[in-house]
ROFI-527822 format. One record per residue (C-alpha): residue number from 1; chain; x, y, z. Coordinates in nm, 2 decimals. Layout:
ROFI-527822
{marba NUM; "A"; {X; Y; Z}}
...
//
This chain:
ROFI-527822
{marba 1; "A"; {-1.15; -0.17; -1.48}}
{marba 2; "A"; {-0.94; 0.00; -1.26}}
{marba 3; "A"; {-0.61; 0.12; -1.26}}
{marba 4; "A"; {-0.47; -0.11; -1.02}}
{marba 5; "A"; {-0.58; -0.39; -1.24}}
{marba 6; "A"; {-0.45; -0.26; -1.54}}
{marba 7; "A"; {-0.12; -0.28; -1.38}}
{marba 8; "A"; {-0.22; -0.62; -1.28}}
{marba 9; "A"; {-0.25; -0.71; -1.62}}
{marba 10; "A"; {0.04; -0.52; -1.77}}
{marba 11; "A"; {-0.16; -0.27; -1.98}}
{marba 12; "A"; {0.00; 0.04; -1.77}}
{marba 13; "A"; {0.36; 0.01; -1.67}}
{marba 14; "A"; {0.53; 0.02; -1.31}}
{marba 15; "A"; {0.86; 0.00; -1.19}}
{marba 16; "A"; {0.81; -0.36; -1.03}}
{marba 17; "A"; {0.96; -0.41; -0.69}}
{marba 18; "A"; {0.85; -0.81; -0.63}}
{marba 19; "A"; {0.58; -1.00; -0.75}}
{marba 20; "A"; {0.40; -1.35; -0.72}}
{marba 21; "A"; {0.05; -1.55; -0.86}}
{marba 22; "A"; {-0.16; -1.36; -0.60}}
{marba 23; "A"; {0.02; -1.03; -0.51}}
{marba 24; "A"; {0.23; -0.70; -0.66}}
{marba 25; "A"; {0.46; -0.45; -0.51}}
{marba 26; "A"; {0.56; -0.15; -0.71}}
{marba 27; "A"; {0.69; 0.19; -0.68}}
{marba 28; "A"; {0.39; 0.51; -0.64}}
{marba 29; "A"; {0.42; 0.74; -0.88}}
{marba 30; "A"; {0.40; 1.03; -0.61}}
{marba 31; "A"; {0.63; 0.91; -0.35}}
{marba 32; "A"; {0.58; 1.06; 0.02}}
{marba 33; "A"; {0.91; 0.93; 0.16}}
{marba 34; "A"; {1.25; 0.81; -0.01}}
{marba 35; "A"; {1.12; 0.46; -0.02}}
{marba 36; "A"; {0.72; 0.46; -0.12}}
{marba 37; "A"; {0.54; 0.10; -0.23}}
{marba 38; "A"; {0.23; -0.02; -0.31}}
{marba 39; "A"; {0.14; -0.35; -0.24}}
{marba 40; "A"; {-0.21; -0.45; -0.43}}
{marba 41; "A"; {-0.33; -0.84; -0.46}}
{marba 42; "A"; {-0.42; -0.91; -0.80}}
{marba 43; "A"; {-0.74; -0.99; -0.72}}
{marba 44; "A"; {-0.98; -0.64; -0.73}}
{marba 45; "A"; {-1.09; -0.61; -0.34}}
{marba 46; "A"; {-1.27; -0.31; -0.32}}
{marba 47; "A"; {-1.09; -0.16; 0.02}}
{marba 48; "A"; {-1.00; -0.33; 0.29}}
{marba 49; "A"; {-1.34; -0.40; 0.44}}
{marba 50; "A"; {-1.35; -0.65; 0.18}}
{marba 51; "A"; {-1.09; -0.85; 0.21}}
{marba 52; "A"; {-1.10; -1.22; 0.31}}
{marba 53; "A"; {-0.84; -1.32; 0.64}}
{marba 54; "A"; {-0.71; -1.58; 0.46}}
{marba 55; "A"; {-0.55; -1.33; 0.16}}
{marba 56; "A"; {-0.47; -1.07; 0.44}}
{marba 57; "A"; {-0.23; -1.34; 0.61}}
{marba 58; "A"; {-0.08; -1.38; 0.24}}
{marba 59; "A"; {-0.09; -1.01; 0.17}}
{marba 60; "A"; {0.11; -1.00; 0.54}}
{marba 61; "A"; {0.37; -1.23; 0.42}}
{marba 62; "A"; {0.41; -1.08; 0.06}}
{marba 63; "A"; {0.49; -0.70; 0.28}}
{marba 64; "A"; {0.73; -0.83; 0.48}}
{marba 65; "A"; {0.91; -1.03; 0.20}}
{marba 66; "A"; {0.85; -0.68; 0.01}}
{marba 67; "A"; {0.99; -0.50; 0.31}}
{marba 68; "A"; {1.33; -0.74; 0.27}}
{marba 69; "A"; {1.38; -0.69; -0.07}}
{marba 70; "A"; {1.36; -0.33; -0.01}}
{marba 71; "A"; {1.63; -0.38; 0.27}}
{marba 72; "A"; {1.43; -0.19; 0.49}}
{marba 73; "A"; {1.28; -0.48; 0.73}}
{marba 74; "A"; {1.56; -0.43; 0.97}}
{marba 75; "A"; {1.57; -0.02; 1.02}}
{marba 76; "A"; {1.18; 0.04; 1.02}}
{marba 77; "A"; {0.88; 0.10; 0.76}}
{marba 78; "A"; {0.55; 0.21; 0.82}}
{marba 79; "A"; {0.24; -0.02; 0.65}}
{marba 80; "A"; {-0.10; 0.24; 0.54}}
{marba 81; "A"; {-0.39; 0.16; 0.39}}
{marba 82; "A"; {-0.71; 0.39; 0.33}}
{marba 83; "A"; {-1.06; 0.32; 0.37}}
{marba 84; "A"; {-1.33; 0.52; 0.21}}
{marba 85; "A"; {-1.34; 0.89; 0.15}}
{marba 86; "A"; {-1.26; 1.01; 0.48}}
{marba 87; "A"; {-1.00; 0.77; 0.50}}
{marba 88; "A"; {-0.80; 0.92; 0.25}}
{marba 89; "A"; {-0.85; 0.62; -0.03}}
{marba 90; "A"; {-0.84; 0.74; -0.43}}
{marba 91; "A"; {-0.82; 0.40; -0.59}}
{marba 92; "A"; {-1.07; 0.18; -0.50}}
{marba 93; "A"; {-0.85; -0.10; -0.52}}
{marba 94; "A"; {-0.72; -0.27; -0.17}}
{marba 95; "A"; {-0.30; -0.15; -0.14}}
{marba 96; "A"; {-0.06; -0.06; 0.13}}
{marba 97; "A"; {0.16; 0.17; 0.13}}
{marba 98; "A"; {0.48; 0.06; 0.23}}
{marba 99; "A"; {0.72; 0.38; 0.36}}
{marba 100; "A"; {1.05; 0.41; 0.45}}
{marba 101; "A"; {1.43; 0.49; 0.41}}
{marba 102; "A"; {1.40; 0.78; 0.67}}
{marba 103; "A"; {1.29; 0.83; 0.98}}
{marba 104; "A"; {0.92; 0.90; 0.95}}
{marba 105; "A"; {0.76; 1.24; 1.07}}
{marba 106; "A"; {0.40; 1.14; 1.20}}
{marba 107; "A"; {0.22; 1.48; 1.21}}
{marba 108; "A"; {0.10; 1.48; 0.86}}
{marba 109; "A"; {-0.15; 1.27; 0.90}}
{marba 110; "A"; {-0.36; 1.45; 1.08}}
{marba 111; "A"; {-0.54; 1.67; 0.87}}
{marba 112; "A"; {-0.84; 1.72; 1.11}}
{marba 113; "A"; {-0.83; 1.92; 1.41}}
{marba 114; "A"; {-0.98; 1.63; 1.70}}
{marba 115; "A"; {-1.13; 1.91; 1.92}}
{marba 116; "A"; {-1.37; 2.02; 1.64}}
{marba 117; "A"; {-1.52; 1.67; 1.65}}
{marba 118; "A"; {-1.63; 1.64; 2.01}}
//
């Protein structure tokens, strides 16, 4: 079982933001901006190439209800999520990371330097 569903099912603890049946938002542990959130569906979806539209639209409306309740829908938040190994994911468990409370700096994202791939 993964991590992700532990938290689902209360064996590890997290500082809850907003939860429902299907979906949770909690703080991450390593935070890259002042306001950092995960957003996981309790059902266990590999990555996002997994997921079925009809949770996505769900999982949409569960982040921007998250987004509210983190008063940060109005002055702007940035929604991740990572895909495989080169995509940066280490839980393989579908989440968003919901970012704000600042304004965001782009540039360290990109790890790779494009010219060395052509």
């Amino acid at each position: 079982m993964c991590i992700f569903c532990k938290i689902v099912k209360k064996e590890i603890p997290s500082n809850i933001i907003l939860e429902d049946d299907a979906f949770l938002a909690f703080h991450d542990i390593n935070p890259k901006a002042p306001i950092h959130v995960l957003v996981i569906p309790k059902k266990h979806f590999d990555s996002f190439n997994e997921v079925d539209s009809e949770t996505m639209k769900k999982m949409s409306i569960f982040m921007q209800e998250t987004a509210k309740e983190l008063h940060i829908d109005k002055s702007g938040y940035r929604v991740i999520t990572n895909v495989g190994n080169d995509g940066g994911q280490e839980v393989k468990h579908l989440h968003f990371h919901i970012l704000g409370g600042a304004k965001l700096a782009w540039q360290h994202l990109s790890d790779a330097n494009p010219k060395e791939m052509i």
